[in-house]
C-alpha positions as CSV (number, residue, x, y, z in Angstrom):
1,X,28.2,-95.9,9.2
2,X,25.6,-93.4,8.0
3,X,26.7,-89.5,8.8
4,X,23.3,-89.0,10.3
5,X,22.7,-92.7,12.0
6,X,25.4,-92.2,15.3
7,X,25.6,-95.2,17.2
8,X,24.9,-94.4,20.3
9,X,28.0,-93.2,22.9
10,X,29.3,-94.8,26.2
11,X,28.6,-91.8,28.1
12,X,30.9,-91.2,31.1
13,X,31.6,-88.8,33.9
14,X,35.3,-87.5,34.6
15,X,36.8,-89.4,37.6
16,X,37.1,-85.8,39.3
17,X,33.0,-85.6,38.9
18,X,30.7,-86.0,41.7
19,X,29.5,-89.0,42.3
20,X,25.6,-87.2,40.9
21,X,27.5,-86.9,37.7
22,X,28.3,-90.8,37.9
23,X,25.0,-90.8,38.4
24,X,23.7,-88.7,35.6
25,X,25.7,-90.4,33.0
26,X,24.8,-94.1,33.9
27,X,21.1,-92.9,33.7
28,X,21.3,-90.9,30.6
29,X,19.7,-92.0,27.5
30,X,22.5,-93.2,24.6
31,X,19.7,-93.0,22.2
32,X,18.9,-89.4,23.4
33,X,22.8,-88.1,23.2
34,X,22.8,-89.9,20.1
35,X,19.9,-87.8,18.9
36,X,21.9,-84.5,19.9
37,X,25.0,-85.8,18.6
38,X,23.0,-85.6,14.9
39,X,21.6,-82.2,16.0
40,X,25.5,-80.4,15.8
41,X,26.6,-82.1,13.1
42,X,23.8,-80.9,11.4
43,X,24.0,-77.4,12.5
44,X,27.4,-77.4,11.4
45,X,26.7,-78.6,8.0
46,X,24.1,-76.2,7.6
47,X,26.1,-73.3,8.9
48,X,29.4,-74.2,8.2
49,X,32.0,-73.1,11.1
50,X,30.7,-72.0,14.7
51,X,31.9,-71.0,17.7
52,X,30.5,-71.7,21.3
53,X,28.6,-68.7,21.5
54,X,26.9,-69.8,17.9
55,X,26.2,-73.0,18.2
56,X,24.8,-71.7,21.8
57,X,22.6,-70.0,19.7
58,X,21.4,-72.1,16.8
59,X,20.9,-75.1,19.2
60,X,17.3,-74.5,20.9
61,X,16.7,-74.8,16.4
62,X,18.4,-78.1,16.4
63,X,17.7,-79.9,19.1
64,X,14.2,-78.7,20.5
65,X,14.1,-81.5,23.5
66,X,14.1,-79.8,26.8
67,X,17.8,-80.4,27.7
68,X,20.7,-78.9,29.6
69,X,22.1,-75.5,28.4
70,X,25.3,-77.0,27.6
71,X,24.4,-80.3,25.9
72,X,25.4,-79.4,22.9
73,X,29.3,-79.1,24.2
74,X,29.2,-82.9,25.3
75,X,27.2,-83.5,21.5
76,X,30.4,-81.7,20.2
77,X,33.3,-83.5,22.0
78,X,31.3,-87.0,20.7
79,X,30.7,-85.8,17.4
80,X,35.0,-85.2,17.6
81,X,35.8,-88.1,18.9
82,X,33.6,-90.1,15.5
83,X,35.9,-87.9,13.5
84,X,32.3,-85.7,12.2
85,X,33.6,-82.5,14.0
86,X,37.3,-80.8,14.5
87,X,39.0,-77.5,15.4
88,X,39.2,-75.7,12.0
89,X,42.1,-73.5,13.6
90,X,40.3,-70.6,13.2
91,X,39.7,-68.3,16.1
92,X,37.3,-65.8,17.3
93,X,37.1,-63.2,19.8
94,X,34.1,-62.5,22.0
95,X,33.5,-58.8,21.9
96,X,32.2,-58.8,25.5
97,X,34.8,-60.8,27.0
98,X,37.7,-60.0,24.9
99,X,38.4,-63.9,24.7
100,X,38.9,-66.6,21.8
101,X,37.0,-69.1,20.8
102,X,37.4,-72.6,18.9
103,X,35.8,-72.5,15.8
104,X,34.5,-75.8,15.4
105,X,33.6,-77.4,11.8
106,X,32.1,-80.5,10.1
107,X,34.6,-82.7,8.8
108,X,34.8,-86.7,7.8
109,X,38.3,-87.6,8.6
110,X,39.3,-90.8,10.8
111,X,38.5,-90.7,14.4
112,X,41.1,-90.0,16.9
113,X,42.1,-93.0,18.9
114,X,40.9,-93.1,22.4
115,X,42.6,-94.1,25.5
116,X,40.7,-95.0,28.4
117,X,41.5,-96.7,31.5
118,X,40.3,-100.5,31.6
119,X,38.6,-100.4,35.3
120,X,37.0,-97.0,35.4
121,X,36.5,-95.8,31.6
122,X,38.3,-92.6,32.0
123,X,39.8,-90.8,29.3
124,X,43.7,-91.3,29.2
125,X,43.8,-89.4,25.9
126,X,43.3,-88.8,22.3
127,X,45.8,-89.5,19.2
């Protein structure tokens, strides 16, 4: 599979979610989150390791589709769970907040195994 050519996700809402995100993620585009999914790896390889508040930042540059504010977090977890992103184990502290933040970098290592349930899709878990 090509680094820049994601097939597109099953896109799913947490069981916990509303049924409007249900909603949402039925509806959503594949080829669209596929499309953002490029976007942060991108970013990433062009800026090597960012945080929330940075890729926050650099995304309106990346991905210029009108969008929600925080697509690029569910672009993220995809682009983890294709094994394209991971936690570098670096931290870093929001100034404001006083906080830490993953620092989040662009990697090609296996993707982690996931666990859903058979009936509903949800995430069990990751290995």
């Amino acid at each position: 599979m090509s680094k820049t050519n994601i097939p597109e996700p099953d896109l799913f809402a947490r069981t916990s979610d509303p049924d409007t995100s249900h909603a949402a993620a039925k509806a959503y585009s594949g080829k669209r989150m596929s499309s953002a999914v490029t976007a942060i790896i991108r970013m990433h390889r062009n800026h090597g390791g960012l945080a929330d508040y940075q890729q926050q930042y650099y995304w309106p540059w990346y991905y210029a589709i009108a969008c929600s504010a925080h697509l690029y977090r569910q672009a993220r977890r995809i682009a983890c769970d294709r094994g394209l992103l991971r936690d570098s184990g670096a931290r870093v502290t929001l100034a404001v907040t006083k906080r830490k933040q993953i620092v989040w970098e662009a990697c090609d290592v296996p993707p982690p195994v996931l666990q859903r349930c058979e009936k509903c899709g949800h995430l069990l878990g990751r290995e």
